[in-house]
C-alpha positions as CSV (number, residue, x, y, z in Angstrom):
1,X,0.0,0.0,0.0
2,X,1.4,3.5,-0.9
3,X,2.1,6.2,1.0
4,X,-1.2,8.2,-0.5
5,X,-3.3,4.6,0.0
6,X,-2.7,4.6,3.6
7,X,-3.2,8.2,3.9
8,X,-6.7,7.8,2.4
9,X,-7.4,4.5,4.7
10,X,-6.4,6.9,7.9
11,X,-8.7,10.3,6.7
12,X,-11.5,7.4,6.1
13,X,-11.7,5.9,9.4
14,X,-11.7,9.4,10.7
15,X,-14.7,10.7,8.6
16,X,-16.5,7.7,9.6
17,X,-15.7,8.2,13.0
18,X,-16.8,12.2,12.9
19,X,-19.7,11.8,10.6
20,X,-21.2,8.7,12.0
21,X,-22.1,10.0,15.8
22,X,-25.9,9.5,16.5
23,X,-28.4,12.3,16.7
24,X,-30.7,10.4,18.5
25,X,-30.9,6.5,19.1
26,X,-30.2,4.7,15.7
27,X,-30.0,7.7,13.4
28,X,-26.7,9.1,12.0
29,X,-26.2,12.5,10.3
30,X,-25.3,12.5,6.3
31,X,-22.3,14.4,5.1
32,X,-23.1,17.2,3.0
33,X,-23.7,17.4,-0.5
34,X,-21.6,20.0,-2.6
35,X,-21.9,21.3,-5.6
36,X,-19.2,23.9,-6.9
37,X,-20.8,25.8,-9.4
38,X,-17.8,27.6,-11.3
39,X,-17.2,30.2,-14.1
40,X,-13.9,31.4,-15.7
41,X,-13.5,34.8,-15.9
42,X,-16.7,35.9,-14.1
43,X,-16.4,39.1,-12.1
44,X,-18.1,40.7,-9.2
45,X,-19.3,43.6,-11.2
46,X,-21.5,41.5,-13.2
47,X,-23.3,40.0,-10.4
48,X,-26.0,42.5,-9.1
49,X,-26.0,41.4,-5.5
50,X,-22.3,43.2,-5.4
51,X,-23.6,46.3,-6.3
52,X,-22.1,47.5,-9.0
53,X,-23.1,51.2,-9.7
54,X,-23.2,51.3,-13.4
55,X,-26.1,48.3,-12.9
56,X,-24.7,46.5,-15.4
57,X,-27.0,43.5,-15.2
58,X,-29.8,41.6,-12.8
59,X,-28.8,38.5,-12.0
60,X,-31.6,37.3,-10.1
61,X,-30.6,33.6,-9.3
62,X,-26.9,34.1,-8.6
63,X,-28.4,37.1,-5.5
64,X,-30.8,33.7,-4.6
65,X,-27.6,32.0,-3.7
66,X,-26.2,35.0,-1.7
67,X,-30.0,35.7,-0.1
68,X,-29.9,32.3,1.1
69,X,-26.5,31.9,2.5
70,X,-23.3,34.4,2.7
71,X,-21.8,36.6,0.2
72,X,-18.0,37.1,0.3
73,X,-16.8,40.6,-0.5
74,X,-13.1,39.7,-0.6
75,X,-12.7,36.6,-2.1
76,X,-8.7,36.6,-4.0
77,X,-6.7,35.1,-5.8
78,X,-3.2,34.2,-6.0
79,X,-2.6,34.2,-9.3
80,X,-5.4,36.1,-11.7
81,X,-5.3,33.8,-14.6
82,X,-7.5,30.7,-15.8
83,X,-5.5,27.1,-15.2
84,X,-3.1,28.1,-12.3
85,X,-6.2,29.1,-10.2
86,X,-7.9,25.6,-11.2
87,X,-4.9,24.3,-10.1
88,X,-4.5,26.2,-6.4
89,X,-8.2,25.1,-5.8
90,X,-7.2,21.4,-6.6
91,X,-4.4,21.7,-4.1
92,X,-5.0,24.2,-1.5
93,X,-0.9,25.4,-2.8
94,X,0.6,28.5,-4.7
95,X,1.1,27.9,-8.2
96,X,5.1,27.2,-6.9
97,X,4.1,24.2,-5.3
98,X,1.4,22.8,-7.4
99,X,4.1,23.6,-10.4
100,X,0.8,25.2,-12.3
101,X,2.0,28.7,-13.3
102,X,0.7,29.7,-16.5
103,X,-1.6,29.0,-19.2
104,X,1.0,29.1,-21.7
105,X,2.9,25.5,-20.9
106,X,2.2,24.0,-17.4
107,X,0.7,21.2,-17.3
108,X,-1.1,19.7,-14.4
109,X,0.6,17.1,-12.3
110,X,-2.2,14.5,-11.8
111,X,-0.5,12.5,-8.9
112,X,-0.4,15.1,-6.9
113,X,-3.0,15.1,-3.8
114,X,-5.9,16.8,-4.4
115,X,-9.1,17.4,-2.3
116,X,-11.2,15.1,-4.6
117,X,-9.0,12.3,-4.4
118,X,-9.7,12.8,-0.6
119,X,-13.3,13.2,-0.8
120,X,-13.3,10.3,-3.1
121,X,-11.3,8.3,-1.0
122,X,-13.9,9.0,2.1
123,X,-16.7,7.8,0.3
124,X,-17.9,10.8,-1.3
125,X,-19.1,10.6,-5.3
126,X,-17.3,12.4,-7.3
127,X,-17.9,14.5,-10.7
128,X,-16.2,17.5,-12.8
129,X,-18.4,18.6,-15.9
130,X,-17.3,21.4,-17.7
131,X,-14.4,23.4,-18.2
132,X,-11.0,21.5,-16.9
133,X,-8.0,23.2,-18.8
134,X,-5.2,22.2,-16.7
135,X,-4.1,19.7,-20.1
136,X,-3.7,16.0,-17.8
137,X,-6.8,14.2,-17.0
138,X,-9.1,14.5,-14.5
139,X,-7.9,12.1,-11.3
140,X,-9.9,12.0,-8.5
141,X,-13.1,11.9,-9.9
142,X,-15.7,8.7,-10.5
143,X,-16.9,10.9,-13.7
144,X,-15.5,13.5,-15.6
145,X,-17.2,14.7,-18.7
146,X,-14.7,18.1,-19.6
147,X,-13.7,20.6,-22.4
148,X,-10.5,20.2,-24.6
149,X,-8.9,23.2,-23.4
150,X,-10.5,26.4,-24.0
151,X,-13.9,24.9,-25.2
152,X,-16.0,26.0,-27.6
153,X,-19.2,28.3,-27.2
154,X,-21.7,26.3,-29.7
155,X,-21.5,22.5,-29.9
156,X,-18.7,21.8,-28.1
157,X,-17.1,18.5,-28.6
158,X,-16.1,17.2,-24.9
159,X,-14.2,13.9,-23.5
160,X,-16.5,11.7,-21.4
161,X,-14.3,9.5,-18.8
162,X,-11.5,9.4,-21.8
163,X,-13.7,9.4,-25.3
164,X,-13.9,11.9,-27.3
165,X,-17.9,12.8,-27.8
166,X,-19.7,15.7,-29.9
167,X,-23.2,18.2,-28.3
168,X,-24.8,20.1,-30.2
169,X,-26.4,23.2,-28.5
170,X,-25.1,26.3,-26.0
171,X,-21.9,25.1,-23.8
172,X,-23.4,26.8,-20.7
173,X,-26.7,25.0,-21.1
174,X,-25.0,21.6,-22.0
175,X,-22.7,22.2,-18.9
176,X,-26.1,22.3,-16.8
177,X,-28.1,19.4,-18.6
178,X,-24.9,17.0,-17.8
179,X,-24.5,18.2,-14.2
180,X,-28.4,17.8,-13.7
181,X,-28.1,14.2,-15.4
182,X,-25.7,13.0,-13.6
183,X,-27.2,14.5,-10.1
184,X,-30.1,12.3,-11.4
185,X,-27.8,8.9,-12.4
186,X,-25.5,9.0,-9.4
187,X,-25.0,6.6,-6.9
188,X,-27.5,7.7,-4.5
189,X,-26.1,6.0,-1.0
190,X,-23.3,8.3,-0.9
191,X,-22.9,11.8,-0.5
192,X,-21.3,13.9,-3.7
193,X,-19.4,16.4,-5.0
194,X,-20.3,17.9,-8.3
195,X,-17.9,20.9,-9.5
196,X,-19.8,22.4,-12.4
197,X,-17.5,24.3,-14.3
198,X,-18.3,27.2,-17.2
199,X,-16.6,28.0,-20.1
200,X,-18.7,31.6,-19.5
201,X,-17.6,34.4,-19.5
202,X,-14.4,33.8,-21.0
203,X,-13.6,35.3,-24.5
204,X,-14.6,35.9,-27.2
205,X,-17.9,36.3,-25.0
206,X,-19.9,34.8,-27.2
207,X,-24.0,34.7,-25.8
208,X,-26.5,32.3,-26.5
209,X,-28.6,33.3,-29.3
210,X,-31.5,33.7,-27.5
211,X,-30.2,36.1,-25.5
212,X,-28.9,38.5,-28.6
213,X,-30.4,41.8,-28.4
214,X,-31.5,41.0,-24.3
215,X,-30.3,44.9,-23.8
216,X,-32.5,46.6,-26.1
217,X,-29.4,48.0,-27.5
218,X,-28.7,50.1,-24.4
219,X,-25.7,52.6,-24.1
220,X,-23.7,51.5,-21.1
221,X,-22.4,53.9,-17.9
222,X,-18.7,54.5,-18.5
223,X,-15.8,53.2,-15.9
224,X,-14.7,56.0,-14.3
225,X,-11.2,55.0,-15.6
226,X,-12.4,53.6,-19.1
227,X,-10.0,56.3,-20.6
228,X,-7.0,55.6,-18.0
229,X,-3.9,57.6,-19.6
230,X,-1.8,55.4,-16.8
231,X,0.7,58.6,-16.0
232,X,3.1,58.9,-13.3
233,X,2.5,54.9,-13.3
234,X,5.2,52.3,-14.4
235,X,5.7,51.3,-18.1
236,X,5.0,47.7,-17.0
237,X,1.1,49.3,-16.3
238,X,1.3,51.0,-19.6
239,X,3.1,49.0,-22.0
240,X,0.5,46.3,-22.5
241,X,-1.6,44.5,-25.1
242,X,-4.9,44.3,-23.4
243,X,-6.8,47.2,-23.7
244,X,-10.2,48.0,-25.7
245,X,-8.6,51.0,-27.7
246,X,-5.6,48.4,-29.0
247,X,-6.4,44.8,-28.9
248,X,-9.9,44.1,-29.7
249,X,-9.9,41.8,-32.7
250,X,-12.9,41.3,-35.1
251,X,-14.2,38.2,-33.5
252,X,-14.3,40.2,-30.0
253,X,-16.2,42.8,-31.6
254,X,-18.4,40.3,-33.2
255,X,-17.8,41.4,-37.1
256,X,-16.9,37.8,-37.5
257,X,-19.3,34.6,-36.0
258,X,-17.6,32.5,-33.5
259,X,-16.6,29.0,-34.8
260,X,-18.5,25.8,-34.9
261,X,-22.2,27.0,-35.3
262,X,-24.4,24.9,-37.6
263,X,-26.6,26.5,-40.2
264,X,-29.8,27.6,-37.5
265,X,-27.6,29.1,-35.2
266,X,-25.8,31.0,-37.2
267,X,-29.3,32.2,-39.0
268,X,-30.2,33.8,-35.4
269,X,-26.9,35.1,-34.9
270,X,-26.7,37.0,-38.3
271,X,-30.1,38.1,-38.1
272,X,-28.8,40.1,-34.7
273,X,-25.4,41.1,-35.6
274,X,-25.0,41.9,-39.5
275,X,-27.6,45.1,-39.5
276,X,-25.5,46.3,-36.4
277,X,-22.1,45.7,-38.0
278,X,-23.3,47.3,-41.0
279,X,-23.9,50.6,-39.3
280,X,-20.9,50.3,-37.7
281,X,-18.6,50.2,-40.7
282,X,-20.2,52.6,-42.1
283,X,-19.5,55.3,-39.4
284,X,-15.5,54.9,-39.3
285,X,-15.6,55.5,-35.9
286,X,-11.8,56.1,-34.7
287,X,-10.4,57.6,-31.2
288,X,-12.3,57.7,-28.6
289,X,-15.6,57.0,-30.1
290,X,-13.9,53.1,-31.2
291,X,-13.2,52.7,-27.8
292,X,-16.6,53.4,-26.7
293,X,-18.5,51.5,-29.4
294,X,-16.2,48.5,-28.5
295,X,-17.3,48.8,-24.7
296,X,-20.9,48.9,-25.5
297,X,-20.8,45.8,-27.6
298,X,-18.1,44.2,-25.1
299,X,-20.7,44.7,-22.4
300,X,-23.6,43.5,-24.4
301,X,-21.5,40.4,-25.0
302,X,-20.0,39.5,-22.1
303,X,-23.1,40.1,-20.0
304,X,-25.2,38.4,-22.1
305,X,-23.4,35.1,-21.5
306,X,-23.1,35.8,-17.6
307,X,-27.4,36.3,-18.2
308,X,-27.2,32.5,-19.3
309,X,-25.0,31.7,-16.3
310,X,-27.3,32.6,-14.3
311,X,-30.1,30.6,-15.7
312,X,-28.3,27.7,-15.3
313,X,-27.6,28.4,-11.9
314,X,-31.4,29.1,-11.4
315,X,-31.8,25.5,-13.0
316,X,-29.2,23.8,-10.8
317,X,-31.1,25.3,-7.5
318,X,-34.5,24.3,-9.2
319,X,-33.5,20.7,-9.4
320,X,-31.9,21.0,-6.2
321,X,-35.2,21.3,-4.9
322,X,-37.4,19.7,-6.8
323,X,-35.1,16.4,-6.0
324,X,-35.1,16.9,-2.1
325,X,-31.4,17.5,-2.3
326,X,-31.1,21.7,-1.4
327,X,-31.3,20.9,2.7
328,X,-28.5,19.0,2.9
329,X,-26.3,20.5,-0.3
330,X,-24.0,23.4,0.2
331,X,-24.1,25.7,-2.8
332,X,-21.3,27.3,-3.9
333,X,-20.7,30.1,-6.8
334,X,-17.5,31.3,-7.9
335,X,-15.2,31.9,-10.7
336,X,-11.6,31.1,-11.4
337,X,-11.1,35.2,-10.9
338,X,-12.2,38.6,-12.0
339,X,-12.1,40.1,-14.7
340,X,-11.9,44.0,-16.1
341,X,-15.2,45.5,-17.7
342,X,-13.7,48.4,-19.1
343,X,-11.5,49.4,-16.0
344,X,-8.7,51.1,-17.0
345,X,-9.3,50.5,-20.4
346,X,-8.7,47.2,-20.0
347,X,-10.5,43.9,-20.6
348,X,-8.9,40.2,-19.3
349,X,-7.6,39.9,-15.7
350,X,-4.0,39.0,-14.6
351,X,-3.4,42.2,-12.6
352,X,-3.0,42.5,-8.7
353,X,-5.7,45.2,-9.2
354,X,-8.9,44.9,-7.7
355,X,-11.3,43.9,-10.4
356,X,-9.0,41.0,-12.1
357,X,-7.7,40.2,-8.0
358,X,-11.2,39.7,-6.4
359,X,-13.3,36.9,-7.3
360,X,-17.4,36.4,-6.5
361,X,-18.1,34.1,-4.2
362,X,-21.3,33.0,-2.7
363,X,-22.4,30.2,-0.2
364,X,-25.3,29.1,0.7
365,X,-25.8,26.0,3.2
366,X,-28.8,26.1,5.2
367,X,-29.0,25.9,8.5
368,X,-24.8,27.5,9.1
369,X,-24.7,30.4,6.7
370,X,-27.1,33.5,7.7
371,X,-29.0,34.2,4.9
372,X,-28.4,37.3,3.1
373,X,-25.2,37.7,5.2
374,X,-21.7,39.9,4.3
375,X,-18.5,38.4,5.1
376,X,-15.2,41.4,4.4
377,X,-12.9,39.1,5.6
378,X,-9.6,38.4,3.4
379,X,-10.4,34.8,2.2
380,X,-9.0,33.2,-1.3
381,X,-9.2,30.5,-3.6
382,X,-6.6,29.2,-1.9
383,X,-9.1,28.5,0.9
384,X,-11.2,25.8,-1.0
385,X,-9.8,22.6,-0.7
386,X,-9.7,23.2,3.3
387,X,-13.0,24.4,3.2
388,X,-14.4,21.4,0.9
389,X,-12.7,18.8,3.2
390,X,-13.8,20.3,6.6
391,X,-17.5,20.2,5.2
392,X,-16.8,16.9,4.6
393,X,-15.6,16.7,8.3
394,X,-12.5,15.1,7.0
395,X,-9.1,16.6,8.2
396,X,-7.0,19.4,5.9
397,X,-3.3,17.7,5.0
398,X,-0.6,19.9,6.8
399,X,0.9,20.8,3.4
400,X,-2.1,22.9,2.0
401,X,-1.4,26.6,2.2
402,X,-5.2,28.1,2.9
403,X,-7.5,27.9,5.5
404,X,-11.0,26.4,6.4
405,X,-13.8,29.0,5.8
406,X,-16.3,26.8,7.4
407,X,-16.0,29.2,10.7
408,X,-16.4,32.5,8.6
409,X,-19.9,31.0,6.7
410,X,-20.8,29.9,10.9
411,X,-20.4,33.5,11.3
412,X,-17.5,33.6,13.4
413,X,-14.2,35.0,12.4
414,X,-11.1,33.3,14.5
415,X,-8.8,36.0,15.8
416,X,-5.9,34.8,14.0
417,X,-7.9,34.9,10.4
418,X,-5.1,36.2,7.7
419,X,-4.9,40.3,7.4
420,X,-2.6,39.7,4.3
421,X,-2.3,37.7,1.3
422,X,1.0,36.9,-1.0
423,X,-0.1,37.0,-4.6
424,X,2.3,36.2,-8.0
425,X,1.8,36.5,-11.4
426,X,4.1,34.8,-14.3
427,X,3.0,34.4,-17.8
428,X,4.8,37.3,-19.9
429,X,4.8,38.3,-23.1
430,X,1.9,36.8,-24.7
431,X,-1.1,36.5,-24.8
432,X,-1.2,40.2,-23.1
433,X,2.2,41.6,-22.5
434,X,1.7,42.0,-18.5
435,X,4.6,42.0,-17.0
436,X,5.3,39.3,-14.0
437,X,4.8,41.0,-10.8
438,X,4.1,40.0,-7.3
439,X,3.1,41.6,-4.4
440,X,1.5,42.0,-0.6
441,X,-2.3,42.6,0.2
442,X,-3.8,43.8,3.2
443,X,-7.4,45.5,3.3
444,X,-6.4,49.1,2.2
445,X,-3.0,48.5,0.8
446,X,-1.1,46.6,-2.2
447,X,2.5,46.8,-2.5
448,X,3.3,45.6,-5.9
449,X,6.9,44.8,-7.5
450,X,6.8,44.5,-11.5
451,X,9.8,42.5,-12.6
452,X,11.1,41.5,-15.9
453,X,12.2,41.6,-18.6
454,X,12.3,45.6,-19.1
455,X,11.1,46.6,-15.2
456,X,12.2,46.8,-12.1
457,X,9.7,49.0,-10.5
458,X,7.7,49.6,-6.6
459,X,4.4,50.9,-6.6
460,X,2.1,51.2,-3.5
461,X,-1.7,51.3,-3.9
462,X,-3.8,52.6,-1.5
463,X,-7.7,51.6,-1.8
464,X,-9.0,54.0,0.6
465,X,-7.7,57.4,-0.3
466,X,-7.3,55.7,-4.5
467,X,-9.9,53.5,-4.4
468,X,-9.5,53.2,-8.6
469,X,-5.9,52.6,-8.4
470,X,-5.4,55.2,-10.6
471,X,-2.3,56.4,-8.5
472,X,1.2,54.8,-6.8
473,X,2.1,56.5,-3.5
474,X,5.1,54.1,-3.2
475,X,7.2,57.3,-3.4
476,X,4.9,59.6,-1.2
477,X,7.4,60.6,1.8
478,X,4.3,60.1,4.0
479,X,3.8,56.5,3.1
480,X,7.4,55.7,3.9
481,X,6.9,54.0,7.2
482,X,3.7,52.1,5.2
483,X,6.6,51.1,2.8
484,X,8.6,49.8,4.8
485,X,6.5,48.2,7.1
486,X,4.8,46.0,4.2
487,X,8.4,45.6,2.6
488,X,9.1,43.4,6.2
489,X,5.4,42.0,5.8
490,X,6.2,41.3,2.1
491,X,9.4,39.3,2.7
492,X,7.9,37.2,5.9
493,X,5.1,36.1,3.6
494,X,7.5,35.2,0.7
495,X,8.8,33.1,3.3
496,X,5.6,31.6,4.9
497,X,4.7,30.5,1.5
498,X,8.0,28.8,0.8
499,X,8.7,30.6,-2.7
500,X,12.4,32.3,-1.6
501,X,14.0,30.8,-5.0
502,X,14.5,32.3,-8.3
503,X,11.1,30.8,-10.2
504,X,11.9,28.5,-13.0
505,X,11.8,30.0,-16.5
506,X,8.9,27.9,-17.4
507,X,6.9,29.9,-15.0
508,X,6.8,32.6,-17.3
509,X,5.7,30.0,-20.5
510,X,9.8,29.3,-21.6
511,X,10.0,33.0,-23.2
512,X,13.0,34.1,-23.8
513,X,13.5,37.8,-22.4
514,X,15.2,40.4,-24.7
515,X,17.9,41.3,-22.6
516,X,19.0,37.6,-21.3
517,X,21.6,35.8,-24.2
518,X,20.7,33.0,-26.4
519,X,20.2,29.4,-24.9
520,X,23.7,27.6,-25.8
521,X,23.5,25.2,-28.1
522,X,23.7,21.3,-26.8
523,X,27.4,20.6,-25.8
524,X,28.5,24.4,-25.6
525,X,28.4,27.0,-23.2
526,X,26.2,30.2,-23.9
527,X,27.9,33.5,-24.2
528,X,29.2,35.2,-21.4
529,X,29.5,31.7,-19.2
């Protein structure tokens, strides 16, 4: 028996132990249900229960979730891109220790431990539908029914436990209609975990037909910082390839159908788009006015796949219900990060700023969380795992980095809960040209070092006098103190989270920087060695 074999025997025996004590003579308590419902890229703006002032979109079964349970206001991320946050949920670990660092080239290390292999391994049913992207297979899991890669919007093709198989319809609705199916097929003598993952909203943002045209053509409220000139600001905040005004290719903007539709759908989608895009050339529209005619039809867009997000979600509760499964099944809503709706001119996510750093997440699980309760606390995705295993009432493995949010959704907050988080980023140059940075985050501050290959550059954010992060105060003489105390903070935290070393040069997707000399040829030495 292996060392992982006899790990799983041990954290067995002691759910058993836990989960087994009578309530009254002869009855035992089940374990909860969980289902993880997941989207990539889906940011706290779009949701309405966060508030968003520009009222972007009502999303009326996603604020069910929160008016049920607990919504977290300050749920972050470690790493604000797609796979190495699959990957730190997996693990409860950094992207340093998981070895998941970018989308570029990583490529998950299936023998690693994961929280579903313990679940599994406790007698829990396990599923992931949906969205996987982290390039190995699924382990862990008694069914897995995932995207290649990205996925595809309209009739996906997916791999079913290994074979290759072909749907023909929205991905978001087929994600539901297999999560639903197999709720329905499982084995029904053990508890489960279902992680229902989205391809929605990720680019190209690509809505369901149906849903074309769902805002009457309406002219949205402007980001305060839509037209961000970035000055007195590093270059590594200016010098990038993300924004609206420069990046925007015709298949964002919709002048160009997204692949794979067949003959009907692609009939609808026409009928919606070509009239619009017709205008639109017409008008040269250049400057400014580009910028705001690609934000309007961005927004359209993008919200218009988180609308059928959250009809799916309204689905999964429905079932949930109908099925006599929503008492004992803690609900969970998140997304793999943020994203930017026009922030700083930006679109995408892999910035320690605020919109791309903070994830939604929302729990309900009746009888702990209060509904229609507000947590601030710092928590992150790093949390998960914990938090999915002490559900379970099954012990957290020493090794994992986060920490159980089971006492925050009780309603209690343990004095020692974290005030600051360690966050890194990697991938540089493509796909967006943002440089690697890393950085220390407390509730009002961010102190942020942008490394590589051109940078070498401080800046110090301060959310309550700069609450658009418009500004760097790192130089301020009456932040020096500040500076240096989160400098200290910084270095302690670098060291708590065991990444002191140099990261590998496959973090940052095996590009060569222009100032670092050619890799020597095999045998020889490169220049200057």
């Amino acid at each position: 028996m292996n060392r992982f074999a006899r790990c799983a025997v041990a954290l067995l025996t002691c759910w058993l132990t836990i989960n087994q004590s009578p309530l009254v003579a002869g009855e035992t308590k089940p374990p909860p249900n969980i289902v993880f419902i997941f989207a990539d890229d889906l940011t706290c703006q779009a949701i309405s229960t966060y508030g968003e002032k520009r009222k972007l979109l009502q999303t009326p079964h996603m604020d069910r979730v929160a008016g049920e349970g607990t919504r977290f206001d300050r749920c972050l991320v470690t790493n604000s891109i797609c796979g190495p946050s699959r990957a730190t949920i997996l693990t409860g670990k950094y992207s340093h220790l998981n070895g998941f660092y970018n989308n570029t080239n990583s490529k998950f290390d299936s023998s690693q431990p994961t929280f579903p292999k313990l679940l599994q391994a406790a007698g829990y049913s396990t599923a992931i539908i949906g969205k996987w992207h982290l390039i190995s297979d699924p382990t862990g899991f008694d069914h897995w029914h995932i995207l290649p890669g990205q996925g595809l919007y309209y009739n996906p093709p997916m791999i079913k436990n290994g074979k290759p198989v072909k749907h023909t319809g929205y991905v978001t609705d087929i994600v539901t209609d297999l999560s639903i199916e197999w709720l329905k097929n499982r084995d029904k003598s053990k508890p489960f975990l279902l992680m229902s993952q989205h391809k929605a909203p990720h680019r190209e943002w690509a809505p369901p037909v149906r849903h074309l045209g769902w805002d009457k053509d309406r002219q949205y409220p402007e980001p305060e910082t839509l037209f961000d000139d970035y000055a007195g600001r590093s270059k590594a905040v200016s010098d990038h390839d993300m924004g609206l005004d420069r990046t925007f290719t015709d298949l964002d903007a919709k002048l160009v159908a997204p692949p794979n539709m067949n003959d009907e759908q692609l009939k609808g989608w026409n009928a919606y788009y070509e009239p619009r895009n017709a205008a639109y050339r017409e008008k040269k529209l250049t400057g400014k006015e580009l910028t705001r005619w690609r934000y309007n039809r961005y927004m359209h867009d993008y919200l218009g796949c988180v609308k059928a997000l959250d009809d799916s979600v309204g689905r999964m509760l429905e079932y949930l219900e109908e099925s006599g499964l929503a008492e004992n099944t803690v609900v969970i809503c998140s997304s793999d990060q943020g994203f930017f709706l026009g922030e700083h001119g930006w679109f995408d996510k892999r910035w320690i700023f605020e919109e791309s750093l903070r994830s939604p997440l929302l729990v309900r699980w009746p009888g702990v969380t209060k509904p229609g309760s507000v947590n601030g606390n710092l928590v992150s995705l790093l949390d998960f795992a914990e938090t999915f295993l002490d559900i379970a009432g099954l012990p957290v493995p020493a090794d994992m980095q986060g920490r159980s949010i089971v006492p925050l959704c009780r309603g209690n907050t343990p004095a020692d809960w974290r005030k600051s988080l360690y966050y890194h980023y990697y991938e540089f140059p493509v796909p967006h040209r943002v440089r690697p940075h890393y950085g220390l985050i407390t509730d009002r501050f961010k102190l942020v070092h942008y490394y590589k290959p051109d940078v070498d550059d401080w800046e110090l954010l301060d959310r309550e006098k700069d609450p658009l992060e418009v500004k760097d105060f790192y130089k301020d003489p009456a932040y020096a103190d500040i500076v240096k105390q989160l400098h200290a903070e910084l270095d302690q935290q670098k060291i708590a989270v065991k990444e002191t070393a140099e990261p590998p040069r496959a973090a940052y997707g095996n590009q060569r920087f222009a100032n670092e000399p050619k890799p020597a040829a095999p045998g020889k030495k490169a220049a200057g060695q």
